[in-house]
N, C-alpha and C positions, 0 to 999 in steps of 0.2 A: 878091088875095093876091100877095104879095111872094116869090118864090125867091131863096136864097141862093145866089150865085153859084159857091160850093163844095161846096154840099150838097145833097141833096132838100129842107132842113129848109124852110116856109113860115110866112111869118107876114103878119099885118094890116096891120102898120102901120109907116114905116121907122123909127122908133124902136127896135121890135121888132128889125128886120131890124138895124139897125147896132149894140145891143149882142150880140144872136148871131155878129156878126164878130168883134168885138174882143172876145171870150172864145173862141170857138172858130177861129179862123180868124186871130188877131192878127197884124199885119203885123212887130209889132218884138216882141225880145224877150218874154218876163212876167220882170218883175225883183223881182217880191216872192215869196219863198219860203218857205216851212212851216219853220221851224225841226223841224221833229217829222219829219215823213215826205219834204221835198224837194220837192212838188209846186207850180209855178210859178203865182200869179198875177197877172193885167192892172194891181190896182190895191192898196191897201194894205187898202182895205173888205171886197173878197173875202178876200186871205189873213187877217183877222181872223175872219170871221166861218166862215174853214175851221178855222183855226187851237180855235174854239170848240169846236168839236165832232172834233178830227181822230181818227180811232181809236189812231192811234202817242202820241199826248199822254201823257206821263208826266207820273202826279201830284207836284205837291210839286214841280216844278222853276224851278228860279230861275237865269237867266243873269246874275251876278254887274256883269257888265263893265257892264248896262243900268242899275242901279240902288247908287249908292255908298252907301246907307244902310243899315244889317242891313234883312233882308224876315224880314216876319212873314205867315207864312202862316195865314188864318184857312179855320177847315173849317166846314161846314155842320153844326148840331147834330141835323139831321135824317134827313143825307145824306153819303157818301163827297165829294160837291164840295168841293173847297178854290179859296180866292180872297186876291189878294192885296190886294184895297181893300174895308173893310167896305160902302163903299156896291152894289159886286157882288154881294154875297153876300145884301144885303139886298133887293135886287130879286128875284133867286134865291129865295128866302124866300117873298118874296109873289108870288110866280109859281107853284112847285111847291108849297110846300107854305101855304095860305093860313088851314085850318084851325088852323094853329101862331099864327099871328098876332091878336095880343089885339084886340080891338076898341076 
């Protein structure tokens, strides 16, 4: 077992060990940031994937400046989710709800 040199935390293997630093323990800055609640992080994969689920997320929001084309927000016929690319929404679809989908 591998100890982090900052924490109690242990792990197996240094792979393990070096992405436990560079999330919790990051030598430089986090410069990707949550539009929604502020919370910093390491790479652009995490704040996407926080950014998915963030509980501050307001539906229905569209930063203008990112997108010069009108946004068409499409919502989930089955569900509150709204997405702004049909193919999201279609994944979504066959993920939650799979009995909706024709065969």
């Amino acid at each position: 077992m591998i100890q982090c040199p900052y924490c109690a935390q242990q792990y197996k293997n240094s792979a393990h060990i070096h992405h436990h630093i560079a999330v919790n323990h990051p030598t430089e800055p986090k410069k990707f940031v949550c539009v929604y609640c502020g919370q910093p992080f390491i790479n652009k994969r995490y704040l996407s994937g926080h950014e998915n689920h963030c509980p501050k997320a307001t539906k229905n929001i569209c930063f203008p400046e990112n997108h010069p084309q009108p946004m068409v927000i499409l919502q989930c016929p089955y569900c509150v989710k709204t997405y702004l690319l049909q193919l999201n929404m279609s994944r979504h679809i066959q993920r939650n709800h799979p009995e909706k989908v024709q065969s």
